[in-house]
N, C-alpha and C positions, 0 to 999 in steps of 0.2 A: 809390510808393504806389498801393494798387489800392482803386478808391469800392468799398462794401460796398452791400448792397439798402438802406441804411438812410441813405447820403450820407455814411457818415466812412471816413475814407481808414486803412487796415491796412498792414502791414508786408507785403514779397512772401514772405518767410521770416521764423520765430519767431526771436526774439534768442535768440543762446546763450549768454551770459550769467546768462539767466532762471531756466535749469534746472539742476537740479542731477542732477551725474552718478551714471547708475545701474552697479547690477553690471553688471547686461545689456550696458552700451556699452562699458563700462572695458574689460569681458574681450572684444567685439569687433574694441574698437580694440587691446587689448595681443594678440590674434591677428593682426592683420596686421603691427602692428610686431615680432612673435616668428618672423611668415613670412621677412621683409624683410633680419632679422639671420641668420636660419639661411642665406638666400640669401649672405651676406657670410661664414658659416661656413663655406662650403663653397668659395666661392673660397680662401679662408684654407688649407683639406684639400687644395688643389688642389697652391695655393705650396708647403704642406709634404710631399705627395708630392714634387713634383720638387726639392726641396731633397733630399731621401731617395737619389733616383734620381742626382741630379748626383755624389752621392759625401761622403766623409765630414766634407769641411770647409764644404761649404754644411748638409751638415746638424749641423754644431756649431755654425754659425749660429741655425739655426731653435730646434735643442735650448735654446741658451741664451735665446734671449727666449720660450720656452716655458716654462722653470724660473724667471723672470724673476717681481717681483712683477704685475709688470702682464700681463704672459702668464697667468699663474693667475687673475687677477680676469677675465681675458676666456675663460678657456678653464670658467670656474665659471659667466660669463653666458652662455654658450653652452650650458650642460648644463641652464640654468633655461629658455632661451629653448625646447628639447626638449622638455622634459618639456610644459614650457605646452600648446605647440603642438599637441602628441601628444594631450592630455588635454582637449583644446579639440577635438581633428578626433574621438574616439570621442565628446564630446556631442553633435556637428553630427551623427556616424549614429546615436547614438539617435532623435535629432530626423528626421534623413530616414527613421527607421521608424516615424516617427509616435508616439514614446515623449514624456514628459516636457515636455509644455506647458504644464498647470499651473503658474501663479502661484510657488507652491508650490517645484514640480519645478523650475521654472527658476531659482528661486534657490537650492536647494539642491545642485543639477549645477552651480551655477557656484563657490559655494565650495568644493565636492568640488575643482573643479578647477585652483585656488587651493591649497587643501590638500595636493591628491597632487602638483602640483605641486612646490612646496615639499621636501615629505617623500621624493620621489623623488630630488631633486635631494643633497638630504644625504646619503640613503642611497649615493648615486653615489659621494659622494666620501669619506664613511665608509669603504666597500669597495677606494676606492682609496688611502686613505690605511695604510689594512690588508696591503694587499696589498704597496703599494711601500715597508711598513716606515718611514714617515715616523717621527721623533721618538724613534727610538732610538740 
């Protein structure tokens, strides 16, 4: 505890507990943990190039926990953890061009990018559901 001018003793930091969470923080902190996973996505593109490169029984390996249920759910968080990240780094350079401080502006760039998030990510997989003829 640190004496204030007034003799009563304050916290050295505000309790986090107190505050309730803003868009602002949510979408800061879900950027760094959408950095974080995309870093583990690409060791992931790494293992399955050389799975690719080794020949075609390591890569019947990969294929199949990629077709796998649990391969789809991760290869589906993986296309959300994109888009976020993506939609989060073009607000940060509106913001480094000096766009969109307002009150306002900063919360409606942040559910934009939540939104297109979102909508990008389905669209992904709409077009690939289209494409590789699923459900026929």
């Amino acid at each position: 505890m640190v004496q204030t001018l007034s003799g009563r003793p304050r916290p050295l930091s505000p309790n986090i507990q107190i505050y309730r969470p803003q868009l602002t923080s949510v979408l800061s902190i879900a950027n760094r943990i959408t950095g974080v996973a995309l870093s583990v996505y690409a060791v992931a593109l790494v293992i399955w190039l050389l799975a690719v490169a080794a020949g075609p029984d390591s890569y019947a390996v990969a294929h199949t926990f990629i077709r796998s249920w649990l391969g789809q759910i991760l290869l589906f968080g993986g296309t959300f953890c994109f888009f976020m990240h993506f939609c989060g780094g073009i607000r940060h350079l509106a913001w480094d061009a000096g766009y969109g401080f307002s009150l306002r502006a900063i919360y409606a760039s942040g559910w934009a990018v939540v939104a297109v998030s979102i909508a990008l990510t389905l669209l992904t997989w709409a077009i690939e559901f289209a494409v590789a003829g699923y459900g026929r």
